[in-house]
TORRO-634928 format. One record per residue (C-alpha): x, y, z. Coordinates in pm, whole numbers, padded with zeros to 5 digits, always signed. Layout:
N
XYZ ...
END
This chain:
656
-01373+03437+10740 -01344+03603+11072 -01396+03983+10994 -01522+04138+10680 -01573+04496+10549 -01804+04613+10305 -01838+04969+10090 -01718+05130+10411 -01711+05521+10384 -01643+05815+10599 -01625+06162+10613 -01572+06477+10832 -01771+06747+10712 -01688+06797+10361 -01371+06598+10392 -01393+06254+10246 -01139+06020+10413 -01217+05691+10287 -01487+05558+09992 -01667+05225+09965 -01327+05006+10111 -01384+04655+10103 -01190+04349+10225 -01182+04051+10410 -00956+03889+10662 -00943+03512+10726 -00899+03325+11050 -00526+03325+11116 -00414+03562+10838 -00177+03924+10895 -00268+04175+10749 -00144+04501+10699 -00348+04851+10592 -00118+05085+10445 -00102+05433+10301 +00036+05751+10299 -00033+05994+10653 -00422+06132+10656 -00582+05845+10428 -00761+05716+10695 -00572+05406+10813 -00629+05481+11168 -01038+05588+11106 -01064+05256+10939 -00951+05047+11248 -01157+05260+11472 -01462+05208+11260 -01383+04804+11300 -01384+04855+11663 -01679+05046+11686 -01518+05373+11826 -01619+05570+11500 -01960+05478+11322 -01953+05412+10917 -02153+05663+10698 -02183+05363+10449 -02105+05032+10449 -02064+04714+10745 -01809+04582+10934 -01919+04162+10974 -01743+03995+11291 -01771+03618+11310 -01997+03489+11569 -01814+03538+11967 -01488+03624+11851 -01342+03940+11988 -01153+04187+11922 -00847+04388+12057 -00741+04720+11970 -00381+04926+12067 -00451+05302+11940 -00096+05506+11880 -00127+05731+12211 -00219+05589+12525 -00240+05788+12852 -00242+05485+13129 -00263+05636+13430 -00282+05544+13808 -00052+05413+14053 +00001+04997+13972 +00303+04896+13871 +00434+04769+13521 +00346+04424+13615 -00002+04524+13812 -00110+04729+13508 -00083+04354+13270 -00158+04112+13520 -00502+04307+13580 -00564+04263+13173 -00607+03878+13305 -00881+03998+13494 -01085+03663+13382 -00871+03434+13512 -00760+03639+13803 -01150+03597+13919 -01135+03239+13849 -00814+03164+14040 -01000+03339+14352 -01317+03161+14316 -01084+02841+14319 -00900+02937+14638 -01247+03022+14789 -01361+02679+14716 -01053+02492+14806 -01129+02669+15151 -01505+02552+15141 -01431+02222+15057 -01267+02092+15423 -01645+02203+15527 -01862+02083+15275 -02135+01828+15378 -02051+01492+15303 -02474+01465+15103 -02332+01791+14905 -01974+01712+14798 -02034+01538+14499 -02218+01848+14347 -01949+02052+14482 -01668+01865+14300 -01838+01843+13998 -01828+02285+14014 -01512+02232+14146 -01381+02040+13899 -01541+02265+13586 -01411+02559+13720 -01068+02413+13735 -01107+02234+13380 -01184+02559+13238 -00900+02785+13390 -00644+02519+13272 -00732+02563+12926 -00753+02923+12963 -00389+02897+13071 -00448+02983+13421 -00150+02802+13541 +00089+02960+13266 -00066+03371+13240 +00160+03500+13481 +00475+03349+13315 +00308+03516+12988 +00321+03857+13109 +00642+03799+13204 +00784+03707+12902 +00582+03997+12743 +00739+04245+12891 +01060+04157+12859 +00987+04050+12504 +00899+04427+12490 +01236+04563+12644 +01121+04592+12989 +01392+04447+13215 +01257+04276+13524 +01369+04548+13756 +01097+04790+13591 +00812+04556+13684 +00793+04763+14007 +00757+05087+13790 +00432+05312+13880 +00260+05395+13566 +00289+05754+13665 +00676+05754+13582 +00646+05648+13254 +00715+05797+12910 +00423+05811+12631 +00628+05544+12497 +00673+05333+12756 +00300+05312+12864 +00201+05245+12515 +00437+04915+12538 +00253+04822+12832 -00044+04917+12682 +00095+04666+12393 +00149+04406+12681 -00201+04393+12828 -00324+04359+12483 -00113+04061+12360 -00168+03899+12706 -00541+03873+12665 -00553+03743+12300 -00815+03844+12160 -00935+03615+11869 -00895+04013+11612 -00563+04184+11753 -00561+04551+11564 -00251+04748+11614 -00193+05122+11536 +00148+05183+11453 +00284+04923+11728 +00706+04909+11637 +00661+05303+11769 +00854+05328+12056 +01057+04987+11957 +01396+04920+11973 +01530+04636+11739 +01551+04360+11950 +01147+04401+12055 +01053+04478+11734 +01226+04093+11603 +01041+03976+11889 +00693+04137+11867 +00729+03976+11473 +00805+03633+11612 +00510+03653+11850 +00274+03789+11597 +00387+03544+11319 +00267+03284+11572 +00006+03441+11705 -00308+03181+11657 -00553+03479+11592 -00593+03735+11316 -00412+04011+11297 -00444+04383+11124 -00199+04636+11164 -00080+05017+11063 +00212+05054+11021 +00508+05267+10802 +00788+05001+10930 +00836+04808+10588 +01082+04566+10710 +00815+04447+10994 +00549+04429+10740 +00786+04202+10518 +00836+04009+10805 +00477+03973+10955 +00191+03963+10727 +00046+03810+10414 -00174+04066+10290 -00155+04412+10185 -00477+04705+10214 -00386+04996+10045 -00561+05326+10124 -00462+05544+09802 -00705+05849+09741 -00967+05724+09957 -01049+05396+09801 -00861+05030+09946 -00722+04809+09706 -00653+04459+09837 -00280+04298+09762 -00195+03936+09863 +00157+03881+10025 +00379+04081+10221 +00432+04444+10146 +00758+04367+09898 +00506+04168+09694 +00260+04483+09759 +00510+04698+09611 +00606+04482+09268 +00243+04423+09195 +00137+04774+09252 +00400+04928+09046 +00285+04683+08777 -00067+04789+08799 +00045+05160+08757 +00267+05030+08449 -00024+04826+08315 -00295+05083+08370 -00081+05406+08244 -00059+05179+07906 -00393+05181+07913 -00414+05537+07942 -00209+05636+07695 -00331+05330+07442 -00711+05526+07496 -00595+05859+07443 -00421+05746+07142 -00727+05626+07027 -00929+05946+07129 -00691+06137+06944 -00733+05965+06630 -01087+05943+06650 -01093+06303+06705 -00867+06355+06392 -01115+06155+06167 -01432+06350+06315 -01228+06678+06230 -01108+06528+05865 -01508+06433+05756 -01649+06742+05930 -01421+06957+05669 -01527+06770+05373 -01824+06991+05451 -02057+06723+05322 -02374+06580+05471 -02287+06222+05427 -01962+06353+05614 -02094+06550+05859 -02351+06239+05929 -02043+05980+05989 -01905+06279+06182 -02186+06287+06411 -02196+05943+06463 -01879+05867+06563 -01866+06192+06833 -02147+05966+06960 -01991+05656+06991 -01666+05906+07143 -01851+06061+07399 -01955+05704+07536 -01673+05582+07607 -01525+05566+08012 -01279+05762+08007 -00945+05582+08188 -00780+05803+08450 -00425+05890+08445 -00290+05680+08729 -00167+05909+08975 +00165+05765+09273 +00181+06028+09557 +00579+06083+09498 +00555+06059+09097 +00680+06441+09099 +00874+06480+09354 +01260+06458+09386 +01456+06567+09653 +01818+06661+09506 +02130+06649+09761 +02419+06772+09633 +02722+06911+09822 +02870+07219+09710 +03204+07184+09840 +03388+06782+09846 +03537+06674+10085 +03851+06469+10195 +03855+06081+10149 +03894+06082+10559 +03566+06189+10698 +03579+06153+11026 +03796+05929+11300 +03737+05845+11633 +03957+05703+11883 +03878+05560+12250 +03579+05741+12304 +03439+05640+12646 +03149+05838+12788 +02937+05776+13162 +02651+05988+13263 +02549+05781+13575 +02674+05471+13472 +02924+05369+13131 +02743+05435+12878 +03037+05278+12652 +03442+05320+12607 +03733+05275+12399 +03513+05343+12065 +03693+05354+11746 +03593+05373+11397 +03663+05539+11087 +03401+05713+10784 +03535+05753+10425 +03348+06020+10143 +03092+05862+10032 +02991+05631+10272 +02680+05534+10444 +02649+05416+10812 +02422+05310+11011 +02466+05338+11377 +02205+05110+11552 +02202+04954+11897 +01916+04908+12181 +01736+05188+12375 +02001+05353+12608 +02316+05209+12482 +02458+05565+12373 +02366+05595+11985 +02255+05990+12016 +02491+06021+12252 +02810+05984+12027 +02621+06162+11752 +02588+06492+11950 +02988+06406+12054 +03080+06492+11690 +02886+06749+11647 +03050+06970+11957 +02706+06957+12145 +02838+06701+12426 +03166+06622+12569 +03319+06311+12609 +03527+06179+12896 +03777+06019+12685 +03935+06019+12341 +03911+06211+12030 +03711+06302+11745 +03900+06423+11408 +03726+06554+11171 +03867+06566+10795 +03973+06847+10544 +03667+07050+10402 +03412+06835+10618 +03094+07043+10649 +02829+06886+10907 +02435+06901+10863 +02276+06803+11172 +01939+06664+11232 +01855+06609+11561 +01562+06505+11762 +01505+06834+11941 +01485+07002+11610 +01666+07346+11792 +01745+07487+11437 +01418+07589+11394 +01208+07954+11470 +00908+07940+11685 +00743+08242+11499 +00783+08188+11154 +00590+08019+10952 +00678+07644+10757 +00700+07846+10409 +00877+08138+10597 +01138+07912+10762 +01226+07741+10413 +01242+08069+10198 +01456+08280+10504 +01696+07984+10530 +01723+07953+10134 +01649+08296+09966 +01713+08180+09615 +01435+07909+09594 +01132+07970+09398 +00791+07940+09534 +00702+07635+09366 +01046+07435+09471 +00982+07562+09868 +00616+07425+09835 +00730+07124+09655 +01022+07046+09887 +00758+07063+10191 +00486+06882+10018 +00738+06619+10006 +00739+06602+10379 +00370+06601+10459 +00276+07000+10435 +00021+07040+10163 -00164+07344+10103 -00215+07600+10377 -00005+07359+10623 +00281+07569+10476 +00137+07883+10657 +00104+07743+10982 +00395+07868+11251 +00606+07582+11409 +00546+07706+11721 +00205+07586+11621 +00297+07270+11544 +00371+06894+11690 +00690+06791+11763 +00659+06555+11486 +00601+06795+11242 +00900+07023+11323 +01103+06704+11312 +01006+06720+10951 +01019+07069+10876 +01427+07001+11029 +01411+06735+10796 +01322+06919+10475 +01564+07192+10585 +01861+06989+10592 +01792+06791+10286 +01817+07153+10137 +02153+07219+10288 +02508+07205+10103 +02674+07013+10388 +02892+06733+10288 +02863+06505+10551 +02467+06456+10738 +02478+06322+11032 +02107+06162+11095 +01948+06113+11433 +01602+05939+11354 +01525+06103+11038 +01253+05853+10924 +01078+05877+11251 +00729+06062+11199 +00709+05959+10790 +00498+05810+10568 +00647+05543+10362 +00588+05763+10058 +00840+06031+10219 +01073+05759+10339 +01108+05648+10013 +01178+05998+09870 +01439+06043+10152 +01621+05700+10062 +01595+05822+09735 +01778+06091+09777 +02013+05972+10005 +02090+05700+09766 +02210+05960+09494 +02322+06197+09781 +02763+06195+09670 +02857+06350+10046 +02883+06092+10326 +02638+05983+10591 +02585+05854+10956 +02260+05784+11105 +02062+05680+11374 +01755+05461+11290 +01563+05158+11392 +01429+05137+11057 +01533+04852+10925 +01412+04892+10621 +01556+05223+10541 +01868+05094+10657 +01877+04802+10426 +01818+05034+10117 +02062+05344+10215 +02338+05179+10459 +02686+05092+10316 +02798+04984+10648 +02676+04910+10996 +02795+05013+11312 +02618+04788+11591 +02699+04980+11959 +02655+04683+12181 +02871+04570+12546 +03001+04920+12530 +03146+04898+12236 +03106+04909+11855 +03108+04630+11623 +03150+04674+11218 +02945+04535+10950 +03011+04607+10578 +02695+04577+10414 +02299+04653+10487 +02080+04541+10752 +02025+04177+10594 +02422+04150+10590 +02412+04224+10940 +02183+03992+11026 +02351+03718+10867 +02698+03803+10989 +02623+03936+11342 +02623+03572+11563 +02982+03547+11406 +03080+03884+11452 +02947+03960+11748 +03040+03722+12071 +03270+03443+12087 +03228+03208+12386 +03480+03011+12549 +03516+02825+12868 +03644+02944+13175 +03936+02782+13341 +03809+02540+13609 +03499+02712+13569 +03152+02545+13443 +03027+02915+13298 +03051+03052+13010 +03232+03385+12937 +03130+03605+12672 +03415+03762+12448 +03342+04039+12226 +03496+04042+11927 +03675+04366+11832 +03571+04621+11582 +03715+04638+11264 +03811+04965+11250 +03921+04962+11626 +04285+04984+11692 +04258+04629+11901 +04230+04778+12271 +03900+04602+12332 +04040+04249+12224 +03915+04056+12500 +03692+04146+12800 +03652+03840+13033 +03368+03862+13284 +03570+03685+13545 +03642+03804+13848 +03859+03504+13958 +04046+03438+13622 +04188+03756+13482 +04451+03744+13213 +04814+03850+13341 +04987+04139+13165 +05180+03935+12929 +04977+03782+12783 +04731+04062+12722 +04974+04229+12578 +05085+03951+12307 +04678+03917+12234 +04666+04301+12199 +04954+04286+11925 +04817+03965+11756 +04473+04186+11738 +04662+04485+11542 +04848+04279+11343 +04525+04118+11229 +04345+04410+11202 +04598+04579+10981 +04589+04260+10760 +04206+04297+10744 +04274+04660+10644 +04479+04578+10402 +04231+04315+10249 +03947+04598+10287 +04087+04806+10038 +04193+04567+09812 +03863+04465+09783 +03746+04833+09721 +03958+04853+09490 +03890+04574+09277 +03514+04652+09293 +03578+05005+09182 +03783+04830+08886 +03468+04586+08833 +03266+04859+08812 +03461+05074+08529 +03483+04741+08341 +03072+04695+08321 +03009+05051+08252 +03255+04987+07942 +03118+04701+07846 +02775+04886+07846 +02898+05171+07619 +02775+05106+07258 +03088+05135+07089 +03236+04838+07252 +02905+04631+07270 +02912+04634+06924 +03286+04576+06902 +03346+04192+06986 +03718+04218+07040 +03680+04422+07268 +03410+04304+07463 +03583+03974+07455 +03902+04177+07621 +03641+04367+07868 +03479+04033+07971 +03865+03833+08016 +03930+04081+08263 +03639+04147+08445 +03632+03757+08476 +04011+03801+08617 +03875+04085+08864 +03595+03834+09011 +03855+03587+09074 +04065+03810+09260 +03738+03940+09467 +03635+03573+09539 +03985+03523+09676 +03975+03859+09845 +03666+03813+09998 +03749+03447+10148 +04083+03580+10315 +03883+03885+10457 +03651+03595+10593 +03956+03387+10742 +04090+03649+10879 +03742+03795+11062 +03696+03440+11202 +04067+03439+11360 +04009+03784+11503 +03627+03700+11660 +03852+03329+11754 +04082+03546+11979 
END
C-alpha cells in the first residue's frame, strides 16, 4: 500500500463537503474519484497533498515516496519557453549534469595522491544520474510535449503567450516528466484533443507509479484505471474496476438496496397494522402485545430510500414541426483564415441522424459549424439546407444569452408557458440548485452560461441542434441526462465533442475532419476506432521514389473530387488519368450509396419484424411467429450480404 485514507472529513462553515471517506491505493494501481460537481473531488486531492488540512481523519503516505499534483487552473507565468518551463521540472538532474561537467573539468588537474577518491565521487555521481535517466530526460520532455499536442515549433513559445489551456498542458508536462512515485490529476483530458488524450492513457496505463485522478471523461476512465471512488452525498464508496464496471455494480447496489427498502417498509407496515388490530381489541392482554411489539418497531434501523442524483429528472426534446428526410448538404466547402483550414468538403445529414464531427485542435470543426449556421462565410461551395429545417445553436460563446437577467429569469422570458417547478427542474438538471437560479449571468463563469445555453436549447422546438461542445463544463450525472435525451430526441443532430464517451452512446455516424478533408464513419466512436486505419490513409509507393506517399481515402458522402492527393512534387498524375480515377471514384461511390440504403432499409424491415414478434398476440401464436422468425432470418441474410459488399466496395475505394 502506497497511500491510504482514513474517516477523512471536511467542511466550510456549516457546509459539509465530504464525511469519514476511506480508501486505499496500492503501488501501481489507477484510480479514479468520481462524483457529481461540488462533492468534493477536488478538496479530497488537495487534502492528500497537504494544501487543505482534514477536520477528521489521516492521509498515510508510504515511507519516501512522493507525490505530484496537477490542479485544474494553472497560471504559469514568466518568460521561459515551452521547453525551458519542463526541462527546469528536471531540476535534479539538471544540477547533477553540471556538477559532472564541473568535475570532468577538475579532473585534468586533480593530484595524482587524490584521484582515486575523486573517481570514486566521480563515478557515484555518474552511476546515480544514469539511473535517474540523465542521459534520456531531455528526449522525455520531448516526447511529452508532443505526446501532449505541442508541435516542435512551439517549444520556443514564452509562457506569457499562452492560453489557460495551453499552460495547464505544460503544467501536465513538467509533472509527468518528474514522476513522482503518487501522480494526482485534476481533471487532466481538459484542454485535450483526441489524439493526446489516447496518448496521455497509454502513458498513464504504463506509468510505473500510482495514479489518482478527477475526472468526468468516462471513456478515459474506462481506458485508464482499475478502481472507482465515488463521492455521493458526502460519503466515498470504493468500486473495483474501471468506471463501466463502477456503473453495473452501482446500479445493482441501488437495485439491491431499494429491495431492501421497500421489503422493510413492507414489514413496518404490517407490523403497524397488527399493533393497530390488538390496540382495538381494547384489551389489556392486547394492549400489552401492542406495546411490546411498538418496542421491538421502534428499534429497528431504519433503511434509507436510496437516492441517484438524476432519478427525477428527464429532459424531453421533442420537435414541434418535422422536417424533410434531407437535412442538410454540403458541397466543396473550402475555407483559409491564414492558412487552409480545409477544402472540397462534402457530406450529407438525413432526419434523424446523429453525427459527430471530431478532428484535432485547429483543424476547422467550429469553423464549419458556424458556416451552417450563417455566422461565417466560406470561400467556396455551398450549404443547402432542407424543407422545414429549424436550427438550435449552441455555441461556445453562449451570445444568446442576457447579461442582466437572472438564470430563472432567462428560462421563464424565453419559455413563458413553463411552470415554476419544470424551469427549476430543467436547471437543476444542469448544475443550478437552489438560489443559483437567482444569480444574473452576467454574474456568472463562462462555464456556467455555457450551461444555462445548454438548458435553453434543450428547451427549444428546433428540429435539427447543431452542438459545439455541449458536454464541456458537466458532470457525468448531467452528461448522462443530456445523452439521454438526445438518445430519444426524433429531430437530427451534429456535434462537436471530444467526448468520447458521449459520442459512443449518442453518435449514429462520424465525421472525422482530418488532411483537410472529411472522412465518414457509420457507427459510434468504437466503430471508428476499429475502422479508421482502413478508412483513413492508404499508402503506396512513389515511382522511382524510396518515400512513401500518403493517399487519403475519399469520403463517403463526397462526390469523389478529393480521390487522390499525392504529396509529390516530382510525380504528379497527368490529366487523364485523374480524370478516369475521378469517374472510377463516383461510380464507386454511387454503388456504395446504393448499398447504404439498402442496408437501411433492410434494418428498418428487421426492426418492424422484432417489434412483431414482441407483440403478445403473435408470441402466443406459433404460426406466426414461425412466419415472423423465416423472414427475419431471410432479412439477416440479405444484411450479411449487404454489409460484406459495402465492405468490398470501401476497400476498393480507400485501394484507389
Amino acid at each position: 500500500m502506497i497511500l491510504a485514507c482514513q474517516n477523512i472529513s471536511k467542511s466550510f462553515g456549516t457546509d459539509e463537503i465530504i464525511k469519514h471517506v476511506s480508501f486505499h491505493v496500492e503501488e501501481h494501481e489507477k484510480v479514479a474519484v468520481v462524483g457529481i460537481n461540488g462533492a468534493g473531488k477536488s478538496t479530497l486531492l488537495k487534502i492528500i497533498i497537504g494544501e487543505l488540512g482534514a477536520d477528521e481523519g489521516e492521509v498515510t503516505v508510504a515511507k519516501n515516496k512522493s507525490i505530484g499534483y496537477l490542479a485544474q487552473y494553472q497560471d504559469i507565468t514568466g518568460e521561459q519557453t515551452i521547453y525551458e518551463e519542463a526541462l527546469g521540472a528536471c531540476f535534479e538532474l539538471l544540477a547533477m549534469e553540471e556538477k559532472l561537467r564541473e568535475m570532468e573539468a577538475e579532473m585534468a588537474h586533480q593530484a595524482a595522491e587524490g584521484m582515486e577518491t575523486f573517481l570514486e565521487r566521480y563515478n557515484r555521481l555518474h552511476h546515480e544520474f544514469e539511473l535517474k535517466g540523465g542521459y534520456t530526460f531531455r528526449s522525455e520532455i520531448t516526447g511529452v510535449l508532443k505526446g501532449l499536442g505541442f508541435a516542435e515549433e512551439d517549444f520556443q513559445k514564452h509562457m506569457e503567450e499562452l492560453s489557460g489551456g495551453q499552460k495547464t498542458r505544460v503544467a501536465l508536462g513538467k509533472l509527468l516528466v518528474t514522476k513522482p512515485d503518487i501522480i494526482l490529476l485534476d481533471e487532466p483530458t481538459n484542454h485535450l484533443d483526441m489524439e493526446s488524450i489516447a496518448w496521455l492513457e497509454t502513458y498513464l496505463k504504463s506509468y510505473k507509479g500510482a495514479v489518482i485522478i478527477v475526472a468526468h471523461d468516462r471513456y478515459f476512465l474506462d481506458r485508464v484505471v482499475t478502481k472507482v471512488v465515488e463521492i455521493s452525498r458526502h460519503t466515498g464508496t470504493v468500486y473495483d474496476g474501471n468506471y463501466t464496471d463502477y456503473a453495473k455494480k452501482k446500479e445493482q447496489l441501488r437495485e439491491a438496496q431499494l429491495k431492501q427498502y421497500y421489503n422493510q417498509q413492507r414489514e413496518i407496515k404490517h407490523q403497524e397494522e397488527v399493533i393497530a388490530k390488538l390496540k382495538s381489541f381494547n384489551r389489556e392482554k392486547s394492549i400489552k402485545r401492542a406495546e411490546s411489539r411498538e418496542k421491538m418497531l421502534d428499534k429497528v434501523e431504519r433503511i434509507e430510500k436510496p437516492v441517484d442524483e438524476n432519478t427525477d429528472i428527464h429532459i424531453s426534446l421533442e420537435p414541434d414541426i418535422t422536417s424533410g428526410n434531407d437535412v442538410l448538404e454540403i458541397k466543396d466547402l473550402k475555407k483559409s483564415y491564414e492558412e487552409l483550414l480545409f477544402e472540397q468538403i462534402g457530406f450529407e445529414i438525413k432526419r434523424g441522424e446523429r453525427v459527430a464531427l471530431i478532428g484535432n485542435n485547429g483543424t476547422g470543426k467550429t469553423t464549419i459549424l458556424k458556416i451552417i449556421n450563417g455566422l461565417v462565410d466560406a470561400d467556396d461551395g455551398t450549404v443547402k439546407l432542407g424543407a422545414n429545417v429549424h436550427i438550435g445553436y449552441y455555441d461556445q460563446e453562449h451570445q444568446n444569452l442576457h447579461p442582466q437577467k437572472t438564470l430563472f429569469e432567462e428560462i421563464a422570458d424565453a419559455y413563458p408557458n413553463l411552470t415554476q417547478t419544470r424551469i427549476r427542474n430543467i436547471l437543476a438538471a444542469f448544475l443550478f440548485t437552489d438560489d443559483d437560479v437567482f444569480k444574473r449571468i452576467g454574474d456568472i463563469s463562462g462555464g456556467e452560461r455555457g450551461r444555462v445555453s445548454l438548458a435553453k436549447l434543450m428547451l427549444s422546438n428546433a428540429n435539427f441542434l447543431i452542438l459545439d461542445e455541449p458536454t464541456n463544463h458537466l458532470d457525468i450525472t448531467s452528461k448522462e441526462i443530456l445523452e439521454s435525451a438526445l438518445n430519444r430526441y426524433t429531430g437530427t443532430v451534429l456535434y462537436v465533442s471530444h467526448d468520447r464517451y458521449f459520442i459512443n452512446r449518442t453518435a449514429t455516424r462520424i465525421l472525422e475532419l482530418t488532411g483537410r478533408t472529411v472522412i465518414n464513419y457509420i457507427g459510434n466512436y468504437d466503430y471508428y476506432l476499429e475502422k479508421r486505419e482502413v478508412m483513413n490513409e492508404v499508402y503506396v509507393e512513389s515511382r522511382g521514389k524510396k518515400a512513401d506517399v500518403a493517399v487519403k481515402a475519399a469520403s463517403h458522402a463526397q462526390e469523389g473530387n478529393d480521390v487522390m492527393k499525392a504529396a509529390s512534387s516530382d510525380e504528379k498524375l497527368n490529366w487523364e488519368e485523374m480524370k478516369r480515377r475521378q469517374a472510377f471514384a463516383r461510380k464507386i461511390e454511387n454503388a456504395i450509396k446504393r448499398v447504404e440504403d439498402a442496408i437501411a432499409a433492410e434494418e428498418e424491415k428487421k426492426s418492424l419484424l422484432e417489434e412483431e414478434c414482441q407483440k403478445p398476440e403473435n408470441a402466443v401464436n406459433s404460426a406466426k411467429l414461425n412466419e415472423l422468425h423465416t423472414e427475419l432470418m431471410e432479412t439477416e441474410e440479405k444484411l450479411t450480404a449487404l454489409y460484406g459488399e459495402w465492405e468490398d466496395l470501401s476497400l476498393q475505394q480507400d485501394e484507389r
